[in-house]
Backbone bond lengths (Angstrom), bond angles and torsions (degrees), N, CA, C in turn:
res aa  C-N    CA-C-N  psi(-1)  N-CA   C-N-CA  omega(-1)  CA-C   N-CA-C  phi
1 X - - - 1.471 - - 1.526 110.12 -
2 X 1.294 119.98 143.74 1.307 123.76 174.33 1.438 119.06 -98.61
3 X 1.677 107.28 125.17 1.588 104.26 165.36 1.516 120.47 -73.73
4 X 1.124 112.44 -38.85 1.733 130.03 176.80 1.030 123.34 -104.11
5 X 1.467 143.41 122.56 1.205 130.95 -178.81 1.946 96.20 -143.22
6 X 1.282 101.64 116.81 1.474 119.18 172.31 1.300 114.28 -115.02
7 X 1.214 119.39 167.60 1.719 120.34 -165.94 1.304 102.72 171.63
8 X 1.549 120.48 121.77 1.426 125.47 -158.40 1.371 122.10 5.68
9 X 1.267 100.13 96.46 1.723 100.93 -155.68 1.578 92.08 -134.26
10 X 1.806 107.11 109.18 1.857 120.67 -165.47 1.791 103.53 -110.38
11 X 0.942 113.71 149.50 1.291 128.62 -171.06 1.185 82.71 -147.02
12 X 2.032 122.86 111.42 1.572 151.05 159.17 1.563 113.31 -100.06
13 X 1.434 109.50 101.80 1.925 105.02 155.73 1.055 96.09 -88.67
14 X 1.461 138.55 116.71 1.540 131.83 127.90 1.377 96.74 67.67
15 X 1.489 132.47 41.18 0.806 129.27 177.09 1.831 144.52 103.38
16 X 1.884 84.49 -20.13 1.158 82.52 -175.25 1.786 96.57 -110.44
17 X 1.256 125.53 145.58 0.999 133.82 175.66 1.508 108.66 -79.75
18 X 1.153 103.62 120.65 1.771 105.99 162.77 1.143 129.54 -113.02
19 X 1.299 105.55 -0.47 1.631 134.41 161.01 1.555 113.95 -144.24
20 X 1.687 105.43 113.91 1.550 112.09 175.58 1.363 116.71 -131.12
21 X 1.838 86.49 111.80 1.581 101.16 -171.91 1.301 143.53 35.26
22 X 1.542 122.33 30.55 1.325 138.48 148.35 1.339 122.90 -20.98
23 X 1.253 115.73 127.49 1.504 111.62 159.93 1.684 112.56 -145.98
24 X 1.303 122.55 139.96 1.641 135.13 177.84 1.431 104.04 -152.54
25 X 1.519 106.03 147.99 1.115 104.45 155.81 1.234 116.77 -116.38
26 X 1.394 132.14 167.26 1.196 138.82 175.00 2.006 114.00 -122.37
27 X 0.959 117.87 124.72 1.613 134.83 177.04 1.337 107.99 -77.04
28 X 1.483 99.71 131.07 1.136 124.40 155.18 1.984 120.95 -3.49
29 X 0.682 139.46 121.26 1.233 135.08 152.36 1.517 111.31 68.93
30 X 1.640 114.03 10.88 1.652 105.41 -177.43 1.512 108.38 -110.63
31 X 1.417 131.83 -174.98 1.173 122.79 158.43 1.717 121.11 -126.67
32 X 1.405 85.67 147.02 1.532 121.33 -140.59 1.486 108.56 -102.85
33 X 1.681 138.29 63.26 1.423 124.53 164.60 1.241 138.61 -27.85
34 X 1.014 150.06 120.54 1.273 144.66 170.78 1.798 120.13 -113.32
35 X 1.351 109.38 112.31 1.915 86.63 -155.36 1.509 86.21 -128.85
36 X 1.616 107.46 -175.57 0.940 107.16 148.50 1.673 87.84 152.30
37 X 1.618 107.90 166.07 1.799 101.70 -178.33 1.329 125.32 -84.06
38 X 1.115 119.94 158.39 1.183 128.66 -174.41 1.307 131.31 -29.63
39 X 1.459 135.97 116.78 1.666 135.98 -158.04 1.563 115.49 66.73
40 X 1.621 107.49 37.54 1.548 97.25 -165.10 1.621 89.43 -123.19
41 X 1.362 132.15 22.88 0.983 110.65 166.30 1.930 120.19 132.87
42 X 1.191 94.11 -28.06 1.299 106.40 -152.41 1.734 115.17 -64.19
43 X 1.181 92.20 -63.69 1.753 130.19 160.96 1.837 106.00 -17.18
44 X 1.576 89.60 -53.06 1.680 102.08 -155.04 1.716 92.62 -81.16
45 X 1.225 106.36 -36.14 1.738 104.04 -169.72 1.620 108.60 -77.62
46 X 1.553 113.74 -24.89 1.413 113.95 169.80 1.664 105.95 -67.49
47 X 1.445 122.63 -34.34 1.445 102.44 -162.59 1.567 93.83 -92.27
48 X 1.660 127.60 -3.37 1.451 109.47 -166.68 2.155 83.22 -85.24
49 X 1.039 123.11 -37.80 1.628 131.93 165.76 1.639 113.04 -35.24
50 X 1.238 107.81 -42.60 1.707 96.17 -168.18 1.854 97.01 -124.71
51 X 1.621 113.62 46.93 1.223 123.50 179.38 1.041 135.38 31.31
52 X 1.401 117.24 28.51 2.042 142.06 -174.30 1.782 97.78 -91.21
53 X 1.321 111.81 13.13 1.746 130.92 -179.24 1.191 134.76 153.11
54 X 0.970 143.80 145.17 1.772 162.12 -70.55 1.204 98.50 -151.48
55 X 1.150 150.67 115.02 2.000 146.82 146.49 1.542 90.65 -30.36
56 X 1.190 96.40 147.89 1.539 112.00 139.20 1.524 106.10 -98.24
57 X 1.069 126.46 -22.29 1.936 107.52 167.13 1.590 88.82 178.07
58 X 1.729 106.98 163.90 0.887 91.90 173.08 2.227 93.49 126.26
59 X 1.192 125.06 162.88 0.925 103.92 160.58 1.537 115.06 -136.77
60 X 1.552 128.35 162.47 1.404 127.37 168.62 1.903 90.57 -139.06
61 X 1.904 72.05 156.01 1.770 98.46 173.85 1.543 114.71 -145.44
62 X 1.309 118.37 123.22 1.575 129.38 -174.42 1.221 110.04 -112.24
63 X 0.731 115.83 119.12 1.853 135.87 -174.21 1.701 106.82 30.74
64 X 1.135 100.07 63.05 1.813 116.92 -165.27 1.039 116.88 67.07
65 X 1.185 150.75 21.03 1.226 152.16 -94.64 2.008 111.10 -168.15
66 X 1.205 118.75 107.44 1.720 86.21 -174.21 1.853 94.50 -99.06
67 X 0.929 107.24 138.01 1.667 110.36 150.35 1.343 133.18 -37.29
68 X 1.158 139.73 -33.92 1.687 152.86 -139.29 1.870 74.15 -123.67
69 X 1.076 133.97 -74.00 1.510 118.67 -155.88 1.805 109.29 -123.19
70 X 1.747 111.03 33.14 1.533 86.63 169.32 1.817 93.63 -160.45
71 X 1.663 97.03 37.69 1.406 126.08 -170.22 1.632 109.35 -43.24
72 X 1.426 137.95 -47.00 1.431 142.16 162.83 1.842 101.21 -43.84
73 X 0.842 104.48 -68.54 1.519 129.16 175.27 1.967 104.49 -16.76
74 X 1.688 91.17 -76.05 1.446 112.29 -170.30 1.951 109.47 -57.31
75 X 1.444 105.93 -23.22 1.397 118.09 -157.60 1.786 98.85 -92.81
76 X 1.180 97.46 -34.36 1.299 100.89 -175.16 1.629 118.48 -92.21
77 X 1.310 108.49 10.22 1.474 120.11 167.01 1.385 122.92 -102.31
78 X 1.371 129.75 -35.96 1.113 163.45 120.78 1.579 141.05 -11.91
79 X 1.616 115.67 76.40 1.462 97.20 164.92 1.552 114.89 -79.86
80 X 1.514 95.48 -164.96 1.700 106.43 -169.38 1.546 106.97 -160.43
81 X 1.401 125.56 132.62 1.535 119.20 174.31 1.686 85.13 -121.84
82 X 0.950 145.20 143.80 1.100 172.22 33.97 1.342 118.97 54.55
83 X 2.036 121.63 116.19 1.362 132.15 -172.62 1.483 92.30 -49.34
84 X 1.177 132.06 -74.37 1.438 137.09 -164.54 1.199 127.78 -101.54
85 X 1.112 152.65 158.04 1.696 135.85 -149.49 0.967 85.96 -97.67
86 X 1.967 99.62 149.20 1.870 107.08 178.52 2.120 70.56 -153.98
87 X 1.611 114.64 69.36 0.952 115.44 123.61 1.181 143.73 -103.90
88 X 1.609 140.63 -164.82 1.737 117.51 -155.63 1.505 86.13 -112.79
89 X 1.388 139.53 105.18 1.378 114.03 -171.35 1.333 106.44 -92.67
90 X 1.257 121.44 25.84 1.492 126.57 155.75 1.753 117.59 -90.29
91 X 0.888 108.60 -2.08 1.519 127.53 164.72 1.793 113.60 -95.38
92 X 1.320 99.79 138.63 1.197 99.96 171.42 2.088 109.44 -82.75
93 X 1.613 112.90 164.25 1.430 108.16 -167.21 1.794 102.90 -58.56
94 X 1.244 130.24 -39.78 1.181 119.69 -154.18 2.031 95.85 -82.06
95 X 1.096 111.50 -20.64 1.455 109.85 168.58 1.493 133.90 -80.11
96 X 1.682 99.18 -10.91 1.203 105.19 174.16 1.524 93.39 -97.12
97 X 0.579 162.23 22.05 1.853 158.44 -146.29 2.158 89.77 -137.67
98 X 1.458 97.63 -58.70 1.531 108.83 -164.62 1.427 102.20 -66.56
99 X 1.103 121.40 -50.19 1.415 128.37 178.01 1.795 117.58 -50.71
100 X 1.720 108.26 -26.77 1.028 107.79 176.10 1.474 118.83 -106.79
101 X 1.176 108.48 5.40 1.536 128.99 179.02 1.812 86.62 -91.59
102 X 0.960 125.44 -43.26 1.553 113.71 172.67 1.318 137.37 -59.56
103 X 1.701 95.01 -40.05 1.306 124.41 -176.11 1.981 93.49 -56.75
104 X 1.153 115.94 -43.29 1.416 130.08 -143.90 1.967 99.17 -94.46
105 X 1.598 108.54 -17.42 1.418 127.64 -156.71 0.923 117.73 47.40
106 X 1.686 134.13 39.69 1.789 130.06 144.79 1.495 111.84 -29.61
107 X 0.999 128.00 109.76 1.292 124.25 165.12 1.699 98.47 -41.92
108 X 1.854 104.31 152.61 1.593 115.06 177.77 1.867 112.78 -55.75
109 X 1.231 105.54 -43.85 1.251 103.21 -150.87 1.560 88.50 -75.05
110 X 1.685 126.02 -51.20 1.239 128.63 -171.21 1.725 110.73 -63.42
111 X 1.168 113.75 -27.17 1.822 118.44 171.34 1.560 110.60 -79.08
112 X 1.482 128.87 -26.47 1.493 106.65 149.29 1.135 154.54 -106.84
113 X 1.747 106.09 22.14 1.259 152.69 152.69 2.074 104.02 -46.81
114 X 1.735 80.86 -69.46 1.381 101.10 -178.05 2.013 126.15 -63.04
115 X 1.327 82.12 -40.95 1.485 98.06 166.64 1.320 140.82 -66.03
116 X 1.642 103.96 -31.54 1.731 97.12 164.78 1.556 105.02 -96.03
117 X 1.771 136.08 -9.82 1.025 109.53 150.52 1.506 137.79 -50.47
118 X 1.378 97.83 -26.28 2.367 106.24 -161.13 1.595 68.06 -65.90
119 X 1.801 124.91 -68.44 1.661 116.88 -117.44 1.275 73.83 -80.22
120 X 1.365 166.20 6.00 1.743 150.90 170.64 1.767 86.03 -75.66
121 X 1.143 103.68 -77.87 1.734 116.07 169.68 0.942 114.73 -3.79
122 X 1.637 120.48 -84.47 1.592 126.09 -178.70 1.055 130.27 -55.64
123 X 1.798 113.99 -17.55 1.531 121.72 -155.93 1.532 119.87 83.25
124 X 1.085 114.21 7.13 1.519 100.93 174.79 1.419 115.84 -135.05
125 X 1.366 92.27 52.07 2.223 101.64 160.27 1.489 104.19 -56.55
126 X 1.209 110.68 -41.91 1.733 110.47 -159.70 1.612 117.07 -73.41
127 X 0.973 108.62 -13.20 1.492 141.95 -173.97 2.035 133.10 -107.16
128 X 1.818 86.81 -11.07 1.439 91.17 -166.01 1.616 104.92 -54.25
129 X 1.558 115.53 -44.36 1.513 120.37 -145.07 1.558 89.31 -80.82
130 X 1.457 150.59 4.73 1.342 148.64 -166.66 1.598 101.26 -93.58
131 X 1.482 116.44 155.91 0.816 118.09 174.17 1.608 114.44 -71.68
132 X 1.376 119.99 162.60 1.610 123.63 161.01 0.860 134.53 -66.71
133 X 1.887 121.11 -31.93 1.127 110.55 166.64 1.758 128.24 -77.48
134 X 1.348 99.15 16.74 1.493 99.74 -173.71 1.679 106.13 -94.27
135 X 1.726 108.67 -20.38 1.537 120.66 -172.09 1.645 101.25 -70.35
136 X 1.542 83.58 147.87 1.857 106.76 164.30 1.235 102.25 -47.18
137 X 1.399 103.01 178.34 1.770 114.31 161.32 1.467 108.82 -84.17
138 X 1.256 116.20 -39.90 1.774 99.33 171.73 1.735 105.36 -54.83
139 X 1.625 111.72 -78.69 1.195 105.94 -165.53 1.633 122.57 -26.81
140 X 1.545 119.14 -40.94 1.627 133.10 -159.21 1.975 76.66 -78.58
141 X 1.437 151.96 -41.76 0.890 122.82 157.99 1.245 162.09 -87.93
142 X 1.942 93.25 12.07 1.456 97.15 165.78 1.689 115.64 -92.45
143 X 1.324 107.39 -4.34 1.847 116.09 176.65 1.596 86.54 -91.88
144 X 1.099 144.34 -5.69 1.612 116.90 163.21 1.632 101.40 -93.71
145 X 0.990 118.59 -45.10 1.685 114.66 160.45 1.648 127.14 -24.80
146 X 1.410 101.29 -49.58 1.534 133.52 171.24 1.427 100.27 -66.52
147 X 1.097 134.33 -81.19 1.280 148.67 153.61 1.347 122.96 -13.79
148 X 1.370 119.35 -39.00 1.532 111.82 169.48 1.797 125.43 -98.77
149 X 1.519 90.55 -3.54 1.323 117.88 159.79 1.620 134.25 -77.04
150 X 1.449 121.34 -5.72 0.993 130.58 -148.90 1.378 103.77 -75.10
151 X 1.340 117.43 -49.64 1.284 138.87 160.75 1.610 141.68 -21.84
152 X 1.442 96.14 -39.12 1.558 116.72 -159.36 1.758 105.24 66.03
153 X 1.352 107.89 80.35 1.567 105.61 -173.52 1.643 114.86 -85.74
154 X 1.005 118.90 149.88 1.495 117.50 175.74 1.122 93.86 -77.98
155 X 1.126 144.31 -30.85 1.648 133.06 -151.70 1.159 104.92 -149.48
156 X 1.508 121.76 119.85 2.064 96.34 173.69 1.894 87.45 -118.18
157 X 1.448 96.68 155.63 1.482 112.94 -170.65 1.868 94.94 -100.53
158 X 1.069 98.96 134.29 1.532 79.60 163.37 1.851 107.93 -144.63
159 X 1.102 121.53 137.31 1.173 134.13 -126.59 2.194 89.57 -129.47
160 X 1.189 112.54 78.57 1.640 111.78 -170.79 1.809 115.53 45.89
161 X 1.792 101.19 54.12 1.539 103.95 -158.94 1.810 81.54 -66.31
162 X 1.114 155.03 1.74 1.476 127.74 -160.22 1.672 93.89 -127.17
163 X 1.486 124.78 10.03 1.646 112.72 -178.25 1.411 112.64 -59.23
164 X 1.338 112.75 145.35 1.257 103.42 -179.56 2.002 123.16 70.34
165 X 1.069 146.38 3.32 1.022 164.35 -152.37 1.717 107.91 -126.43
166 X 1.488 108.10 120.95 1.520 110.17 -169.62 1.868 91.36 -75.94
167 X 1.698 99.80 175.72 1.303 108.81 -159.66 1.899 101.88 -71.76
168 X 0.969 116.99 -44.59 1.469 122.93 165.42 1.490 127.80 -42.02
169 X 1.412 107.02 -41.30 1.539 112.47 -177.83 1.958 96.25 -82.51
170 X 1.388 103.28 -38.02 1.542 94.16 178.74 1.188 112.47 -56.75
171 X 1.562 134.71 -34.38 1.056 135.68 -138.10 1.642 99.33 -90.08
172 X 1.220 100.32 -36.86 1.758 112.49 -170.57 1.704 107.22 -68.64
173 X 1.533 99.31 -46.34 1.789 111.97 178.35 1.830 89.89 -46.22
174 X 1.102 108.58 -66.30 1.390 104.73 -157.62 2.056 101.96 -54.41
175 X 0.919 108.68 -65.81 1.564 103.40 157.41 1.398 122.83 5.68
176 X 1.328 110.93 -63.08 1.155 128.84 -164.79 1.709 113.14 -100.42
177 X 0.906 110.59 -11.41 1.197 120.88 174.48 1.760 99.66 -81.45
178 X 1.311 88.43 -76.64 1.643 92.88 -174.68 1.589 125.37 -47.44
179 X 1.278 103.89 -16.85 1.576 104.67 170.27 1.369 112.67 -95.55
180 X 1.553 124.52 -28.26 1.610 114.45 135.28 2.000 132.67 -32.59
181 X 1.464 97.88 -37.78 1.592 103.10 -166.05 1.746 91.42 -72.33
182 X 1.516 113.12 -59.45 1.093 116.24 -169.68 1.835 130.67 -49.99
183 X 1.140 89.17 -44.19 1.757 122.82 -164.44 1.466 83.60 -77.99
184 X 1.167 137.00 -73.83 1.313 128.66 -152.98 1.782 106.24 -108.56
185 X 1.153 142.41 10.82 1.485 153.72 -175.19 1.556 92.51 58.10
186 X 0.738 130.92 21.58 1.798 125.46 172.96 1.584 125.50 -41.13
187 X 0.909 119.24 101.39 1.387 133.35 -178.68 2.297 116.28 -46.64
188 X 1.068 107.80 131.85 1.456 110.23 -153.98 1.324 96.66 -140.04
189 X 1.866 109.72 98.60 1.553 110.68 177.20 1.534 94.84 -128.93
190 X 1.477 116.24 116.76 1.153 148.38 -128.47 1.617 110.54 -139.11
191 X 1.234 109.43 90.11 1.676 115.95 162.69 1.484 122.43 -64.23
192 X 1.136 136.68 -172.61 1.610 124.96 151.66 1.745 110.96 144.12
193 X 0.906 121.41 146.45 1.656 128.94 -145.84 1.775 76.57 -123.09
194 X 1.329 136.11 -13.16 1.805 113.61 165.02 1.100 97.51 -82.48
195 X 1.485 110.41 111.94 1.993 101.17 164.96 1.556 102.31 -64.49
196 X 1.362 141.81 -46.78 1.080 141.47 162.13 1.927 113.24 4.65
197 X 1.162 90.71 -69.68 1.520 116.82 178.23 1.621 104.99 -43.21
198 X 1.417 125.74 -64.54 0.958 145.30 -135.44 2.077 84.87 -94.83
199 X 1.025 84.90 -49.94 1.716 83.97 174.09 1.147 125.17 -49.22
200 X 1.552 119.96 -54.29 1.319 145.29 -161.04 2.277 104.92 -76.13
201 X 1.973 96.31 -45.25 1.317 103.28 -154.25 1.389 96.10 -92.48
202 X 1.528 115.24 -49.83 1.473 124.35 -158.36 1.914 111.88 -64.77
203 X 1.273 101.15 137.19 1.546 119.50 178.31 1.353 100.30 -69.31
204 X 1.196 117.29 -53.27 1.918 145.75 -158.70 1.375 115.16 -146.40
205 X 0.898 105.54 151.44 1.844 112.38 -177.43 0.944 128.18 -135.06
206 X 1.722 148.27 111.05 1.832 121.34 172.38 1.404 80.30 -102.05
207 X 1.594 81.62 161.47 1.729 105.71 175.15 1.869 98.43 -125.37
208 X 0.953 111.70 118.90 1.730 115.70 -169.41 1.976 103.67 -103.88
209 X 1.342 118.56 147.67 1.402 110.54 -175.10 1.420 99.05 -166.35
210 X 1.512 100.63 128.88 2.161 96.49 -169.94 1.696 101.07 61.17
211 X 1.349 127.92 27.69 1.793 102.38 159.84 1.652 89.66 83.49
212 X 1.073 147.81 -3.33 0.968 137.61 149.59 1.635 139.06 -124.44
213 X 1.179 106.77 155.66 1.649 107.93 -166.76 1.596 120.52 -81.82
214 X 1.240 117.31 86.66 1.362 112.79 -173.94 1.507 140.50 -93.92
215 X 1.504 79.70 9.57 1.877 97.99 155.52 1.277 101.29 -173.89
216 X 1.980 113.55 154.77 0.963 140.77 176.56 1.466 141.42 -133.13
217 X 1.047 141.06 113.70 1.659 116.88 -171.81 1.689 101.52 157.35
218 X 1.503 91.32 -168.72 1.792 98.59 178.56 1.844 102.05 -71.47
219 X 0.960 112.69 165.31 1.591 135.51 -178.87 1.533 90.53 -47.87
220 X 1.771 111.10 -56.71 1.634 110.21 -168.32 1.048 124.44 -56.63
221 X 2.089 116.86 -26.86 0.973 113.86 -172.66 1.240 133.12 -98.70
222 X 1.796 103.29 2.66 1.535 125.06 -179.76 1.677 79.65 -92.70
223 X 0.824 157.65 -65.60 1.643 150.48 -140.43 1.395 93.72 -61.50
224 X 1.459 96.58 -48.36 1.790 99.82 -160.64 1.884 112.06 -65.19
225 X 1.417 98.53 -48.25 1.573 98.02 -175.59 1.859 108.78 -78.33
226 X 1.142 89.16 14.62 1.941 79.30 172.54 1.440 105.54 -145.39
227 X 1.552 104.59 20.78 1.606 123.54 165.70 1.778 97.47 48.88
228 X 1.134 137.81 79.14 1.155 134.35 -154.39 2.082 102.33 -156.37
229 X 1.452 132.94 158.70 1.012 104.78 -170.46 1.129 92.03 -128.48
230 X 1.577 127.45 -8.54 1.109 117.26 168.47 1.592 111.41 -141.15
231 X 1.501 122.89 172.41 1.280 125.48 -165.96 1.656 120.24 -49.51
232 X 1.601 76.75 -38.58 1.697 93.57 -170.06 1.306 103.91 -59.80
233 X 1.400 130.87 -40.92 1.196 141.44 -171.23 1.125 138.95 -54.35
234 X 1.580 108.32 -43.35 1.225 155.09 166.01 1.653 103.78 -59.78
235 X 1.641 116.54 -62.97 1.379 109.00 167.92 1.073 129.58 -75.91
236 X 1.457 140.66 -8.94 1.443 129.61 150.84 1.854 107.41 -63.32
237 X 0.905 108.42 -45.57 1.746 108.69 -175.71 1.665 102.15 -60.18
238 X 1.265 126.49 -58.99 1.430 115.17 152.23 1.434 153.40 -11.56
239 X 1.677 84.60 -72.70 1.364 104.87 155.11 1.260 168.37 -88.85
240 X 1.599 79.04 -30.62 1.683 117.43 -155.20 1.098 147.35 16.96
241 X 1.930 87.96 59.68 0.916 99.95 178.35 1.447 110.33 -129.39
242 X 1.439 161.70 161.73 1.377 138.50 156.75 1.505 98.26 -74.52
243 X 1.567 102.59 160.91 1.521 114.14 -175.66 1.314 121.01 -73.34
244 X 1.087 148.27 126.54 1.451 152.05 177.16 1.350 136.37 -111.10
245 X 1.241 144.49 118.16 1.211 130.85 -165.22 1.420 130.44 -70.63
246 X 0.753 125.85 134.56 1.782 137.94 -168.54 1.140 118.24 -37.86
247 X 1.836 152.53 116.41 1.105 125.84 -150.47 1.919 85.04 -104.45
248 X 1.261 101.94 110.88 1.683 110.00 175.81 1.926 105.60 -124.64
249 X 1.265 114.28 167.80 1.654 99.33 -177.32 1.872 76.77 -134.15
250 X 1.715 103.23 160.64 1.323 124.90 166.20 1.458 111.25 -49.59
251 X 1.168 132.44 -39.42 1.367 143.30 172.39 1.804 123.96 -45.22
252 X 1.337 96.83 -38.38 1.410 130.32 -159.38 1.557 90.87 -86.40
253 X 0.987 144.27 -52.44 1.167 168.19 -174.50 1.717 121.05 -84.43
254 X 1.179 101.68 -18.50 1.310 104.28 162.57 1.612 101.63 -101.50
255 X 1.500 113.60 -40.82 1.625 90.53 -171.62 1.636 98.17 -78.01
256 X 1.251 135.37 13.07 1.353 124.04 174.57 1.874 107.09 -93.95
257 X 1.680 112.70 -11.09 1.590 96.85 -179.40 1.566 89.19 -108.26
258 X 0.995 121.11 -21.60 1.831 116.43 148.04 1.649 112.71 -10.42
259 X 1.321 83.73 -74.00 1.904 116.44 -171.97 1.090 106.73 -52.89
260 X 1.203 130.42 -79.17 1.154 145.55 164.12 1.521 116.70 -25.96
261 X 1.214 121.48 -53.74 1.832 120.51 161.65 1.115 132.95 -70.42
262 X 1.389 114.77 3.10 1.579 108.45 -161.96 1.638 128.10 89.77
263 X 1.644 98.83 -17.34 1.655 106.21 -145.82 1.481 114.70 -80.45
């Protein structure tokens, strides 16, 4: 079964394409890389995916689901962690959690059911009632982890969930993720500038460059068709470019789940 289904799917500014006619699908319950260097595409096809913008032609489908006309639908299947934190750190963690358990309409009783399971989950029971701006940079991203979980999502997007994040705190996120993928078949479409990551986590991979997708498949089969021995390798020969991280700000990202809510 497919969680994602794209198919010549164009994103036009005034001409310039920043997405040209792409198509992948992504399966049920696996996880799904999406890479590629900087201004090549990626960004724009995640937000035309979680309805934060419009095709110019072309079609997409999210958990049966189209974006353009069944937008409540698509949102409510769907978590999201976010390149840069767009939590409220004027909120303490267990208020930013409730607030988005609302946002999402968890019923109360079933959202704090759910809620002291995530913060046992993440590691930060001991910590819920503190404010956010007092958390590390890991911690502020394992409560968006928590946070995009609140739901029970078919799909969580995660958008460079480990930038910035020492090798230990990455290591645990992934932990927890993957015993999410397994335990519940949770769907895992996955940006990220560590090819490492992408090596180690990803089922399948596209690598997108100029708005288009110029390779696709298992790890073995991108190595193999670009005679390459490792990922990295494969995407400079691709691209030629080394991979770079997305230049996005926390700001950007808050007024985009703004958008996305109504708020």
């Amino acid at each position: 079964m497919q969680a994602i289904a794209v198919k010549d799917l164009v994103k036009d500014f005034k001409g310039l394409k920043a997405v040209d006619g792409i198509s992948f699908e992504v399966k049920q319950g696996e996880i799904f890389a999406f890479l590629g260097p900087n201004g090549a595409g990626k960004t724009t096809t995640i937000k035309m995916l979680t309805t934060l913008s419009r095709p110019t032609a072309g079609s997409v489908s999210v958990n049966g689901y189209n974006p353009l006309y069944q937008q409540a639908d698509v949102r409510k299947s769907f978590g999201i962690v976010f390149q840069d934190p767009s939590l409220d750190d004027e909120l303490t963690a267990m208020e930013n959690l409730e607030f988005h358990a609302a946002l999402y309409g968890v019923p109360k009783e079933v959202a704090k059911e759910r809620i002291s399971y995530l913060f046992e989950f993440v590691g930060l029971e001991s910590r819920k009632h503190f404010l956010v701006k007092t958390f590390s940079g890991g911690m502020k991203r394992r409560l968006e982890i928590a946070r995009g979980l609140i739901h029970h999502p078919k799909i969580l997007f995660l958008d460079e969930p480990t930038l910035g994040l020492d090798p230990q705190t990455r290591k645990a996120m992934w932990k927890h993720i993957l015993e999410l993928n397994k335990k519940e078949s949770m769907t895992v479409f996955l940006t990220t500038h560590y090819l490492e990551e992408a090596e180690k986590m990803a089922d399948r991979i596209a690598i997108i460059d100029l708005g288009k997708i110029v390779a696709q498949g298992a790890l073995s089969e991108i190595k193999k068709s670009t005679k390459s021995k490792t990922l990295e390798e494969a995407f400079l020969k691709l691209t030629g470019h080394s991979i770079r991280e997305e230049s996005a700000t926390a700001a950007d990202h808050m007024r985009q789940a703004k958008r996305m809510w109504g708020r």
